[in-house]
C-alpha positions in Angstrom: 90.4 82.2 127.1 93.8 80.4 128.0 96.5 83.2 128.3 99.9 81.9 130.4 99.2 83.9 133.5 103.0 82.5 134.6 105.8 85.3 134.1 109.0 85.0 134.8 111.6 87.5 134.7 113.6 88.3 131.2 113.8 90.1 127.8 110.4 90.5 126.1 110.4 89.9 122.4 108.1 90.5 119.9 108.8 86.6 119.1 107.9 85.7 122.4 105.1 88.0 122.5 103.7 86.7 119.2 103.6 82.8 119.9 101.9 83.8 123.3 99.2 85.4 120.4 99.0 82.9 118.4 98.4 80.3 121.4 95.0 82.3 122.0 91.6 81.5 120.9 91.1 82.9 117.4 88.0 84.8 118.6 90.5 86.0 121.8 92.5 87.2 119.3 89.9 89.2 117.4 88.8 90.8 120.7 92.3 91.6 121.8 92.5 93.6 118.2 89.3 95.0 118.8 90.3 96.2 122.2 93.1 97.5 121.3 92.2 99.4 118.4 89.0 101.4 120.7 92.5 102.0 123.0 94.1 103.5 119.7 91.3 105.9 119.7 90.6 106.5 123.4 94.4 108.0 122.9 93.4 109.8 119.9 90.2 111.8 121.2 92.5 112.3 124.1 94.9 113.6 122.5 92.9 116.1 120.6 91.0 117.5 123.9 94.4 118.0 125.8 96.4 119.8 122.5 93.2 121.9 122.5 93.0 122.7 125.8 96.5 124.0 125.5 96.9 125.6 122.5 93.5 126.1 121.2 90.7 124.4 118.6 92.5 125.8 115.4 96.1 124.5 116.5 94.9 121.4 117.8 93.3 120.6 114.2 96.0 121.6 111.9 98.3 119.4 114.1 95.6 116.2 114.0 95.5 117.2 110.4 99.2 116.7 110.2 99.3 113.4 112.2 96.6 111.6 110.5 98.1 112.5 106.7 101.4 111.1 107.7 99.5 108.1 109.7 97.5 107.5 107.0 100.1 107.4 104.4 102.7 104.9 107.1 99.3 102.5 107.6 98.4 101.8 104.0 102.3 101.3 103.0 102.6 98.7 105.6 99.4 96.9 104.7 100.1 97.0 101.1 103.6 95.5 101.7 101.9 92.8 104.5 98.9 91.7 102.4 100.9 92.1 99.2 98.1 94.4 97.8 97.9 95.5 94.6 97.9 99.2 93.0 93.7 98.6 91.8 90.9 99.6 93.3 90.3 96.5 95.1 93.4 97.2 96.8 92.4 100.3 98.1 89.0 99.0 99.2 91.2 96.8 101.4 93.3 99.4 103.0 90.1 101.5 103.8 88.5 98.0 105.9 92.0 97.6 107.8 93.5 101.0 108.5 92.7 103.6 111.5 90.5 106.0 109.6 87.5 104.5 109.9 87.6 101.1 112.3 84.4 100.0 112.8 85.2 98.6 115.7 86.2 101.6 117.0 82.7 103.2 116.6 83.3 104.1 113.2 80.1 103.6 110.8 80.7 103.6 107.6 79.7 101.8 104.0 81.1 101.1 100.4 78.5 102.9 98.4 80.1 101.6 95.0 82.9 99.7 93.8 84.5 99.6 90.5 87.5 99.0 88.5 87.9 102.9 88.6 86.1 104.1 91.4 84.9 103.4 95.1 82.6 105.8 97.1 82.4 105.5 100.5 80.1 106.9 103.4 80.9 107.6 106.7 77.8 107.6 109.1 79.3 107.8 112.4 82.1 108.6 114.0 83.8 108.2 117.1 86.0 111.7 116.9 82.7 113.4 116.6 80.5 111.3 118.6 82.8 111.9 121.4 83.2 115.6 121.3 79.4 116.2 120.6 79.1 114.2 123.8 81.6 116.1 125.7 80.1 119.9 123.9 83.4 120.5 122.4 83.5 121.8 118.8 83.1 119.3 116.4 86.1 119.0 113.9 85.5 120.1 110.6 86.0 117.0 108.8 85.9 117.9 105.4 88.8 120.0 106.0 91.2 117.1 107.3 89.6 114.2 106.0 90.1 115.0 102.6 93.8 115.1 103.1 94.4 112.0 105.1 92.0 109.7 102.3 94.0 111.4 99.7 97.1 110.4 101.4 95.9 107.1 102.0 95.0 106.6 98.2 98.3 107.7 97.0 100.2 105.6 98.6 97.9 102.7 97.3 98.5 104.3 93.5 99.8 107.4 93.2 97.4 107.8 90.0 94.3 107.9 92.6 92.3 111.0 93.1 90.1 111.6 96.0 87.1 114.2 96.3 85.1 114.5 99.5 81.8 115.5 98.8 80.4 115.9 102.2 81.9 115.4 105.6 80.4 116.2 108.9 79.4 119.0 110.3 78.2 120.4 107.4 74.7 119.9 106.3 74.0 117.5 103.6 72.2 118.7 100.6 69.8 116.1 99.0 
């Protein structure tokens, strides 16, 4: 890795800051994404656990609830207007691989189940939110609950036409 390790004093800019990127390794690069996406969600399951200490598990999910619909629907306008996405299906696929919801690299295990021109089901196997409170014995998040809302939100603002249906979601038990 070759980072300039030299700092002088003066105004940091985001043009400053991205050529020092864009110097780096590509795979330096990657890693500093990666890293600081699991930071995104160290903050996150932080987050929770303090607003539930405070104010209890119910308040502390309707506000997460909240926060993730209005993250979800900021994350996929911004990546459609960066990657000049498309309103399709495809497009959506997309914004599921490159926005917070599910980052595998931040623990998140998940898979495309099916693909088509009118519909994509996914599967979410693991999950850091829920790995990390099972861990600590906290309550695990009924995900069915919030999730729904925050892929709906995420679809919508992909094509407002899109309809989303969760058909299981962690904790509940899946029938077969």
């Amino acid at each position: 890795m070759s980072i300039n390790l030299e700092r002088r004093p003066g105004r940091v800019t985001w043009e400053s800051m991205k050529e020092e990127l864009m110097s780096l390794p590509k795979e330096t690069l990657a890693e500093m994404v990666s890293m600081w996406v699991r930071n995104y969600w160290t903050n996150q399951n932080y987050w929770m656990v303090c607003v539930e200490r405070e104010f209890g598990f119910d308040n502390a999910a309707k506000l997460d609830e909240e926060v993730w619909q209005s993250l979800a629907r900021a994350q996929a306008h911004r990546l459609k207007k960066l990657l000049g996405l498309g309103d399709d299906t495809k497009a959506l696929a997309t914004t599921l691989i490159f926005t917070a919801p599910q980052w595998v690299t931040a623990g998140f295990e998940w898979e495309f189940l099916e693909i088509t021109k009118n519909k994509i089901l996914m599967q979410v196997n693991k999950c850091p939110m829920g790995t990390y409170r099972d861990s600590q014995g906290l309550e695990l998040l009924p995900c069915k609950y919030g999730s729904d809302k925050l892929y709906r939100e995420l679809a919508k603002a992909i094509n407002p036409k899109f309809e989303v249906n969760c058909l299981h979601a962690h904790p509940e038990v899946k029938s077969i």
